[in-house]
MIMI-434371 format. One record per residue (C-alpha): z, y, x. Coordinates in pm, whole numbers, plus 50000, padded with zeros to 5 digits. Layout:
BEGIN
ZYX ...
% end
This chain:
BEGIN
500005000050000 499545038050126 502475059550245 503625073549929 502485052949694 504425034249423 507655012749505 506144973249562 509064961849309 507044988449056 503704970849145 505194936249105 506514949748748 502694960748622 501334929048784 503234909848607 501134916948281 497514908048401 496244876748254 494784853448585 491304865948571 492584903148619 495154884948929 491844875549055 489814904449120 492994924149181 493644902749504 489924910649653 490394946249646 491614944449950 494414925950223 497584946550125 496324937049731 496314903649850 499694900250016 501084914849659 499434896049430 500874862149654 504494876249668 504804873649256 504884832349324 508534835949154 507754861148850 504084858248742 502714830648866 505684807848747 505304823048392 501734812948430 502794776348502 504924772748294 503014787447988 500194765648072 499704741947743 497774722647956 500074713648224 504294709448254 506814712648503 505524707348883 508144681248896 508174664348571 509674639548478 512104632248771 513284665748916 512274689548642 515524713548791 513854712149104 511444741149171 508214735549375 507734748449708 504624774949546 504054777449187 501174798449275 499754763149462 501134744449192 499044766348928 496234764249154 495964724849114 496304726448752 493794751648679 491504729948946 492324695548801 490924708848453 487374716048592 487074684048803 486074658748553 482714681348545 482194671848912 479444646548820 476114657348943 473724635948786 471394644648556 469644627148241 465964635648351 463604611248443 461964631148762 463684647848988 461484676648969 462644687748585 464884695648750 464194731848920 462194741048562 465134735248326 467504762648253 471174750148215 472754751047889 475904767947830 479034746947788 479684750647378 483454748647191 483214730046903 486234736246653 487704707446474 490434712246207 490874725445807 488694756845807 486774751046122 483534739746175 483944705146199 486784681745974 487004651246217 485824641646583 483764619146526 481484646346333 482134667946635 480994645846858 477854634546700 476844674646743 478234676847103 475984679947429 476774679447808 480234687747896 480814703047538 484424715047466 486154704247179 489124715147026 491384699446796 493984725646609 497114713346523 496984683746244 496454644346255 493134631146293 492694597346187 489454578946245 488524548946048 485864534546273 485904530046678 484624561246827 482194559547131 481784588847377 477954586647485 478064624047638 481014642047905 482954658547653 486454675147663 488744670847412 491934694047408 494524699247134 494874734147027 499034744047038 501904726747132 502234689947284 502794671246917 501014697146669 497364676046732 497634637546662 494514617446663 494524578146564 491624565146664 489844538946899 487754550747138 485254535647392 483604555247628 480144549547753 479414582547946 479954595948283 483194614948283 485464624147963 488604651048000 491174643447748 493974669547699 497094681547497 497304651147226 499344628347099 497394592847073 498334564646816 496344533546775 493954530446461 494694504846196 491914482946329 492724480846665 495514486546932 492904497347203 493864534247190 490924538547479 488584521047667 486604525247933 484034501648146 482014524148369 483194561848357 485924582848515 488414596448211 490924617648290 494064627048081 496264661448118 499794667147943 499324638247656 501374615047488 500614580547383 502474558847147 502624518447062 498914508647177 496984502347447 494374517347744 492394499047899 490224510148213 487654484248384 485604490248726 484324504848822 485554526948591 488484551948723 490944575348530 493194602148633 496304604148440 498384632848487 501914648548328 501404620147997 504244607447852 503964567747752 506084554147482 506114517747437 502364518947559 500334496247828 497834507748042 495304477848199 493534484548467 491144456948565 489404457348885 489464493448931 488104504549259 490934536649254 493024553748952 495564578748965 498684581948779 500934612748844 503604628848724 503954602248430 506124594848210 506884557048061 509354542647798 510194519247635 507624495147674 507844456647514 505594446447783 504484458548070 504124494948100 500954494248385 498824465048458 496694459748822 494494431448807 491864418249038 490484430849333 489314465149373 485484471149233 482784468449518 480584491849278 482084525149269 481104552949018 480574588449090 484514599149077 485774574249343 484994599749639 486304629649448 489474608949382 489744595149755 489664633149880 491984643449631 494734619149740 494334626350086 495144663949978 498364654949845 501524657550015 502554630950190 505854608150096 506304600050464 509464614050591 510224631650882 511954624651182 514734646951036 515094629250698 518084621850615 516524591150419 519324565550611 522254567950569 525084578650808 527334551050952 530764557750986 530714537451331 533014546851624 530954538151980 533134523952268 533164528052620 532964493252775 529534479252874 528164445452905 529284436053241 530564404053415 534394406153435 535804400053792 539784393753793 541694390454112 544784375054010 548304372054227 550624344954043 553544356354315 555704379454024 552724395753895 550654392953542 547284386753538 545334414253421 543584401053183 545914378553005 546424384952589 550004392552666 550344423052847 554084430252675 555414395652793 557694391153057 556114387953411 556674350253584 559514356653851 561484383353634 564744374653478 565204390053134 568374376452990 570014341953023 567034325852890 563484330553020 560284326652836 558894290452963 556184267152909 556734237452673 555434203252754 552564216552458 551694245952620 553474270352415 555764295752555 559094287452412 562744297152491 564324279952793 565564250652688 566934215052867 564304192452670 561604202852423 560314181952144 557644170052430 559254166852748 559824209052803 559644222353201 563114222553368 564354260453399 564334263653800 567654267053909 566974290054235 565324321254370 562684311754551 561084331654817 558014341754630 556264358854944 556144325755128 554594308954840 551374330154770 548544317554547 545664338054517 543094333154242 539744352754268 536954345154022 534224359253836 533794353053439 530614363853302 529514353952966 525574357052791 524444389852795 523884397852440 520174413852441 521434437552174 522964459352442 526624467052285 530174476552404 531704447752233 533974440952509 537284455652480 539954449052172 539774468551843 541294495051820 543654497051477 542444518351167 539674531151433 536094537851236 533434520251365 530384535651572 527214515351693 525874526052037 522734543251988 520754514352046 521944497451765 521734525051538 518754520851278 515284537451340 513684558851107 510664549150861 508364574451027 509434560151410 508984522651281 505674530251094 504824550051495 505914515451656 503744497151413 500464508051357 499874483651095 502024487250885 501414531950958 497484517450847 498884498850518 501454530150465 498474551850480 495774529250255 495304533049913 493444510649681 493224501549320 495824523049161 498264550649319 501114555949095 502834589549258 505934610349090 506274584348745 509184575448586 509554541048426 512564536448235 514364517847895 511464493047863 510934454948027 508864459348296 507484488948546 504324476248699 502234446548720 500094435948955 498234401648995 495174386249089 494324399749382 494984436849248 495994462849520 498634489449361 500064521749563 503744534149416 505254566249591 508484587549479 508574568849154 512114561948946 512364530448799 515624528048576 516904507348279 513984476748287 513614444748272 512594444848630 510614473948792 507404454348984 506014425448963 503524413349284 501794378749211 498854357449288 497714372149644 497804409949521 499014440049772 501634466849633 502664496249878 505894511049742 507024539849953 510514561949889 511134550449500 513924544049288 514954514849149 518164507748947 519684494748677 517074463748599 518404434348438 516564409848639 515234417849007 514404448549112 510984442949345 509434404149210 506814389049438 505764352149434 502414336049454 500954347249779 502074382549690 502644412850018 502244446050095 504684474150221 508054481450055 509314510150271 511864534750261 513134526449879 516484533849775 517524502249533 520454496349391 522624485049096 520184457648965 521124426348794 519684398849009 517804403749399 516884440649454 513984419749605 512714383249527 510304364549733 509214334949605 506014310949674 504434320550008 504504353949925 504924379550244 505394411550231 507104436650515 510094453450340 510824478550599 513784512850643 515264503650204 518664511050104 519434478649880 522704479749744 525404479449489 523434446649351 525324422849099 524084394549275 522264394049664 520124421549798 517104400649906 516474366249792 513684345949949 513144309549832 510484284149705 508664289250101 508444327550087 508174342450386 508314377450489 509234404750755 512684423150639 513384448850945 515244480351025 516884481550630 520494489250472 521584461450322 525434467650143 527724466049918 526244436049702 528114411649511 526614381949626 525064375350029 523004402450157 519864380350249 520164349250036 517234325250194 516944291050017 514284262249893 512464262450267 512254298350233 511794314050536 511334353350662 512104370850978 515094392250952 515504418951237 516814452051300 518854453550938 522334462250887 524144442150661 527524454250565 530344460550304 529104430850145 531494412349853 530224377149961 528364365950306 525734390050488 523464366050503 523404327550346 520974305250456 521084270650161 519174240149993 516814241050312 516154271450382 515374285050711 514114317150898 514574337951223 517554362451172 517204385551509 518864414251629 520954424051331 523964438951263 526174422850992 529774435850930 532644441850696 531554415950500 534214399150266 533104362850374 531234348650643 529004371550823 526064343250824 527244312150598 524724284350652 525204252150430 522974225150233 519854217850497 519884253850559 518224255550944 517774290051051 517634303551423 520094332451444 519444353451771 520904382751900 522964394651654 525894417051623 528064397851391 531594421651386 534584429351162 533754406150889 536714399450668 536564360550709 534464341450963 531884355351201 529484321951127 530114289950889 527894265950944 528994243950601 528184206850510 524724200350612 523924229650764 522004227351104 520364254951326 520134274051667 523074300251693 522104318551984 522924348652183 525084361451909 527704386651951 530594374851750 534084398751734 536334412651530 536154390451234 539674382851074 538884346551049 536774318951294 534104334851524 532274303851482 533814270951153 531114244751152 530894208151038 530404186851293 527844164651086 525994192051012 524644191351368 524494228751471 523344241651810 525424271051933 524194286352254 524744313252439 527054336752214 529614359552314 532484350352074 535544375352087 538304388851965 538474369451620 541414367851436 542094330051442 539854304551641 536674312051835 534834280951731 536344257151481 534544226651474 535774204951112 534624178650990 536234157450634 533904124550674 537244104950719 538894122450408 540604144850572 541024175150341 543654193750600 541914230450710 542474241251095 545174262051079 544484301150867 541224288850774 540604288050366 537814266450255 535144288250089 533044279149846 528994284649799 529334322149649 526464310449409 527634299449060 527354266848920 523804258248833 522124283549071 519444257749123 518604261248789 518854298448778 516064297749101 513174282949100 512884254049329 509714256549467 510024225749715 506184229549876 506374210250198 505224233750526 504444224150842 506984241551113 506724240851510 508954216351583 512424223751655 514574209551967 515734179151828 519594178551845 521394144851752 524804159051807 526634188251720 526314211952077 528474241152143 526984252352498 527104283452744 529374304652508 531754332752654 534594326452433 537164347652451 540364371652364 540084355252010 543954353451836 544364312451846 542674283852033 539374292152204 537754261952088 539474237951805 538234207351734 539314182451408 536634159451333 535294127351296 531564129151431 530414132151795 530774167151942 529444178752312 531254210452453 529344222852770 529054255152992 530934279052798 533564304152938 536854300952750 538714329252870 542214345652754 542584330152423 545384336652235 546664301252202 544974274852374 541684275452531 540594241452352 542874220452119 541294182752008 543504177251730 541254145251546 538334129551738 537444097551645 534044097351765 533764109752106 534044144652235 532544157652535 533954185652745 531634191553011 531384221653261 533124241553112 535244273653239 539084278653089 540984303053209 543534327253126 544854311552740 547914319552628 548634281752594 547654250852749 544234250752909 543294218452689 545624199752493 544214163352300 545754151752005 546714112851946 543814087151868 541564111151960 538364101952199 537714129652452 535814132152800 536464157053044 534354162853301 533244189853545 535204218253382 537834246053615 541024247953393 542774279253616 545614303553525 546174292553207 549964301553065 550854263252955 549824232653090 546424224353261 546024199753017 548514179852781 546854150452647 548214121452369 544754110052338 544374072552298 541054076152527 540724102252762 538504106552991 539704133853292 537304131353599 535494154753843 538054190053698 539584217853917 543044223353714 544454249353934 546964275653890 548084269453572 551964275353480 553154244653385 552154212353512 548154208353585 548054175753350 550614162453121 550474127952940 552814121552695 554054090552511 551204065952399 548724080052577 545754066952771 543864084553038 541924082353325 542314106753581 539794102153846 538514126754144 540164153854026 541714186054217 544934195054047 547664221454169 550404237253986 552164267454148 554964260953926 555584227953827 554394194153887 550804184253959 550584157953678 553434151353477 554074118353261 556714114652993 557574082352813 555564058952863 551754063352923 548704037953015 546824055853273 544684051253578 545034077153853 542244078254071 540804095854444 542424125854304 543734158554546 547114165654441 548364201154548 552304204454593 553794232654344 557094251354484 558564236654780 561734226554676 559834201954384 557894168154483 554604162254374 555754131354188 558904110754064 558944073154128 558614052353834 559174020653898 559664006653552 556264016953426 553513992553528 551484001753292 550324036653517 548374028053830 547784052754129 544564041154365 543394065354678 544684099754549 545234125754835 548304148454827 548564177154975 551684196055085 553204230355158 553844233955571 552784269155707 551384299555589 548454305655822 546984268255640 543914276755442 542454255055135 539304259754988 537314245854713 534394237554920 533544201454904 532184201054609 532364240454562 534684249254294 533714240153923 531894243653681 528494233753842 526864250153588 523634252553806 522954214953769 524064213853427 522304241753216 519484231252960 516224248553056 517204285552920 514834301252703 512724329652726 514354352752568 517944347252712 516764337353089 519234342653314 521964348853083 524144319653142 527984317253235 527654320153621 529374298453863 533264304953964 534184310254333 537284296554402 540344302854667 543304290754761 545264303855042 548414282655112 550694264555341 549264226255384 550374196855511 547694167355408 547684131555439 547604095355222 551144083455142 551524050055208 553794043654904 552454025554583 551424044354267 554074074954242 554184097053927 556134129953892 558724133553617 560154162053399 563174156553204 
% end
């Protein structure tokens, strides 16, 4: 404006009364013009949007309280999207050349009503030409024949949405037809409210009630701000259609059915409908959106690392040991000190425990004369998800992932993945943008190879929102869904696409059901709040489910059954009222790289021929057990990071053959791995455990389909025997490793470090168990203790430092050959009453009591053993003559003489040889097994045979 002209609020004032062809011209006088005529977006050109007959709110029907960015814009694509049907350029002449001789006719209005020219359509249409307008003032119009459109005509509805009602049937055989500002109803003849084969139809700000449309290829139809009351819309091999801004209720049916593949033969509207949908705005987010949700997760400061302990038994604590409060060894607290029972609990000093307790040591001994020194290194699998699990909870603490673990994005996973960016971006068949389904049975159907697009759509209060069958594509990108009484997202048959960055919640059955080879990517949703599991994949679906927030349902987060079987990666599965993810009746899948938590039972509860392969997880702070592997459950459990869970790091059936490798198991409230079996009868729990039952209902078979198709799968390593092998198990509140069962069970490689009880208890073993290799160290308890009539082998394992016994054993078979139990604080091996053991080439020491230890009378055969001497005022053994039963052949004993006398574990190297023993790792964990343990003694020696028969040590 010039210098001292009017005020620009005094402009904006007279603007605001020009109709928009006066706007127009105003804004080409000149740039300052311009600038004013675009700053009345909030005044003028909002009234003009709004008073529009022909168009609603920019934001109907979802956020009508949410203004658009420009109502100026949003006028602008009104106003255009009323002329565009017109866009078709052919012409009726036979020559080309007509063409430049004939002078085009003038659109015409023809009037329809009481008083006009014309009383009903159809006699208005008989008179119409080319891209003739007709209006309709307010009334009903009821036609009593089918009406068919030969010519482009518009049809608008003079007045208010409602005032112009027209029953009637119509078919339309032309080019392009604009519909506008009417309320449809379906003739008496016929429910087909429209119909088109061949043209392009579009329909602005209508309403359509109890019928039907139906659009064929390669026909197309634009459907914008049209309200849809128990109405169905078939679209049938349509090459592209657009519905926007839509409105649909209460439908008995279907509200909007896809079938077929998309047209090959395209009519004149496809292009002009393929530009206009790449001019929309995309539903993509940013890298800013605040689409995922926050985590209240607290990071800590430990890394992965191997652990290296130094460890002085001379009146010092170890540094790593659970108790940190208890008294150290040498100190005198009272008139009783804390000692080691003949079980390997620390009890109160007493003359004789229930099994044969230590005798209290009745002297000061010169602790500096007698040092021990135990140096080793304990390094567990390296979990490849990169976390600070180490170090204990801390109490009432929130929780906070490291940033690796913290979920992605949709816009950074669709940049990872260009595929699925190239699906995100493709749109075929139908693109349903901005609708809102709700109160009816179903959303959206789509079958037979039909291709459907769905973006920033609300489906509430149906049935079930989509439907996906019979090897058709659906895209859904950033909708709504909640409140369905069945599943929220249905796909079976061969069904897939993209369902990406949807917020679902609240529904009835599976916010998403896979069924029947169908395999879609469901990628960055929020599924949650559901009444029974979040995802459910079964009768062989498949599937990739990755980088999605998965909480807070009633039932398992992932529920994968009837040889389903997806990949799961990247997800976070928390909060949930059941298990994060079940695996049952044979199903199976790759579950990678997740993190499940806070879940009320088991974090992954595997049962019934379930046989996933659960890798690299982050399995923490689960309310019950980090894994249950149930009856006739199998699998690969590796590289898992168990910890924090209230219950079991790992409960398993023995029978049910599971293979867990390679986890890092800490920090659980009861036992790291409890291994249970009830073959025998036995009905007895390991100790704090509750038995938990399938979280499905009675008859949930019945309530899924059981779609039993047979697949071919690579084949699996075939396991025969339940394996626990090259764990780190440690820190967890009771025994390390428990055992009670009645099936075959092989322990080997794992590090079971600072337990809170004892590093492994056999309490039933009828069938053989096998301890192999293994590294047990630093348990509050006994290193191992074995229950009566039980059948275990020891062999190759270091027992060091742990607070009890080396190993107590009642066992009616043991097997003890080829250990290092050194350092421990009671006696290296016990055997108690009724026992029967073979000890053979093992190297046993004690610092404070004896190197084995016998009470009552045992059957054993000791056997080229090295004996080390505990404190010098104790013998290594007791004579006992009375006991023939106990034979001693070739064992070496070694004695306390000077200080400057070195001993090392050299010859074989100290144990576990875990070099020699390791299954060929695999690929993804190479190099991540428990490393071998460097062992030395420093003592005063004195070695040499004694020439005396078969001597035993006693404690009374």
């Amino acid at each position: 404006m010039e210098a001292g002209g009017l005020p620009l609020e005094l402009w904006r004032m007279i603007l605001a009364y020009l109709h928009l062809p006066d706007l127009g011209r105003c804004s080409l006088v000149c740039r300052a013009w311009y600038e004013l005529i675009l700053s009345l977006d909030s005044t003028r050109w909002r009234q003009l949007c709004l008073g529009c007959t022909e168009c609603r709110h920019p934001n109907w029907p979802n956020q009508p309280d949410v203004e658009p960015e420009s109502w100026r814009e949003a006028f602008k694509q009104h106003y255009l999207a009323s002329k565009t049907w017109t866009k078709n350029a052919l012409d009726l002449e036979s020559s080309v050349c007509f063409s430049l001789f004939r002078r085009r006719k003038e659109r015409r209005t023809l009037s329809v009503g009481p008083g006009h020219e014309f009383d009903s359509l159809g006699s208005a249409l008989a008179m119409a030409s080319l891209y003739d307008r007709i209006v309709l003032f307010p009334g009903v119009y009821e036609e009593q024949g089918e009406i068919i459109l030969k010519v482009p005509v518009e049809i608008v509805g003079q007045g208010k949405l409602g005032e112009v009602a027209l029953l009637a049937s119509i078919d339309q055989h032309c080019s392009t037809t604009r519909l506008c500002n009417l309320v449809f109803m379906p003739a008496w003849f016929s429910p087909i409210m429209y119909k088109t084969t061949s043209g392009h139809v579009q329909f602005d700000n209508c309403n359509f009630e109890n019928g039907h449309i139906q659009v064929h290829g390669p026909g197309t139809c634009q459907v914008k701000f049209c309200t849809f009351k128990n109405t169905h819309i078939f679209l049938h091999n349509v090459p592209l259609c657009v519905l926007e801004n839509c409105e649909f209720v209460g439908s008995e049916n279907n509200s909007v059915t896809v079938e077929g593949h998309p047209s090959a033969d395209k009519n004149w509207a496809y292009k002009y409908l393929l530009g206009l949908i790449k001019s929309l705005p995309t539903f993509l987010p940013t890298e800013d959106s605040d689409f995922l949700m926050s985590l209240d997760l607290e990071s800590r400061d430990q890394a992965w690392s191997p652990k290296t302990c130094d460890i002085v038994i001379e009146g010092s604590q170890s540094p790593t040991s659970p108790a940190s409060s208890s008294p150290k060894p040498g100190s005198r607290t009272g008139s009783q000190e804390a000692e080691v029972g003949s079980d390997g609990e620390r009890v109160a000093q007493t003359p004789d425990s229930s099994d044969g307790g230590l005798s209290p040591s009745g002297e000061d001994e010169d602790e500096d004369q007698l040092m021990y020194r135990l140096s080793y290194q304990v390094q567990g699998p390296r979990p490849v998800l990169g976390g600070s699990f180490l170090g204990p909870p801390l109490p009432g603490a929130s929780i906070q992932l490291p940033s690796c673990l913290v979920l992605n994005s949709l816009q950074q996973e669709l940049q990872k993945d260009k595929e699925a960016m190239a699906l995100a971006n493709s749109v075929q068949g139908c693109l349903i943008r901005k609708c809102l389904f709700r109160d009816g049975k179903g959303g959206v159907f789509v079958c037979s190879h039909g291709r459907a697009k769905m973006e920033g759509n609300i489906f509430r209060n149906l049935t079930y929102a989509v439907r996906c069958i019979h090897n058709s594509k659906i895209i859904m990108l950033r909708n709504d869904i909640y409140r369905c009484r069945a599943s929220g997202i249905f796909l079976r048959l061969e069904g897939g696409g993209l369902i990406a960055g949807n917020n679902i919640y609240h529904n009835a059955e599976a916010g998403v059901d896979i069924r029947k080879k169908s395999n879609p990517l469901i990628l960055c949703n929020q599924i949650h709040h559901g009444l029974r599991s979040g995802i459910v994949v079964l009768g062989n679906g498949k599937g990739i489910i990755r980088n999605n927030q998965i909480f807070s349902n009633k039932e398992a987060g992932i529920y994968i059954l009837y040889h389903g079987n997806p990949v799961v990666s990247g997800n976070h599965i928390f909060k949930g009222r059941a298990a994060g993810i079940a695996v049952n009746e044979n199903g199976k899948g790759l579950i990678t790289e997740n993190v499940i938590r806070e879940n009320q039972w088991g974090g992954v509860d595997i049962r019934r021929g379930g046989i996933p392969v659960l890798r690299s997880n982050l399995i923490c702070f689960g309310y019950s057990d980090g894994v249950v592997v149930g009856d006739e459950g199998k699998g690969l459990i590796e590289g898992n990071t168990i910890y924090a869970n209230k219950g079991c790091g790992v409960w398993m059936m023995s029978s049910s053959l599971p293979h867990v490798t390679s986890n890092h198991v800490s920090y659980n409230g009861l036992y790291g791995v409890a291994v249970f079996s009830q073959k025998d009868g036995s009905s007895e729990l390991p100790r704090g455990h509750r038995a938990q039952e399938n979280f499905s209902e009675d008859g949930d078979a019945i309530l899924w389909e059981t779609e039993l198709e047979k697949e071919d799968d690579p084949l699996r390593r075939p396991i025969t025997i339940a394996l626990v092998e090259s764990n780190s198990i440690n820190h967890n509140g009771a025994s390390g490793l428990y055992v009670q069962s009645s099936e075959a069970l092989h322990v080997i490689t794992n590090v079971i470090h600072a337990n809170g009880d004892r590093g492994i208890t056999v309490a039933q073993s009828s069938q053989p168990t096998r301890v192999a290799n293994n590294s047990i160290s630093c348990n509050r308890q006994s290193g191992v203790k074995v229950e009566a009539q039980c059948k275990v082998e020891l062999r190759g394992n270091g027992i060091y430092d742990n607070r009890g016994h080396g190993i107590i054993t009642k066992g009616d078979s043991t097997i003890v050959i080829e250990n290092d139990i050194i350092g421990n604080r009671g006696s290296g091996l016990q055997l108690l009453s009724r026992s029967d053991t073979k000890v053979i080439k093992n190297r046993i020491h004690s610092f404070r009591a004896y190197g084995i230890a016998v009470r009552g009378r045992a059957k054993a055969l000791v056997q080229e053993n090295i004996i080390f001497q505990g404190k010098t005022n104790k013998t290594i053994f007791q004579q006992i003559s009375n006991n023939r039963e106990c034979v001693m052949q070739n064992n070496k004993f070694l004695v306390f003489k000077k200080k400057s006398d070195t001993w090392r574990l050299v010859n074989p190297p100290a144990r576990p040889h875990l070099e020699t023993s390791l299954r060929r790792p695999s690929a993804a964990h190479n190099g991540q097994k428990v490393t071998a343990m460097a062992t030395r003694i420093t003592a005063r020696v004195e070695g040499g045979y004694h020439s005396n028969r078969s001597v035993f040590c006693t404690i009374l």
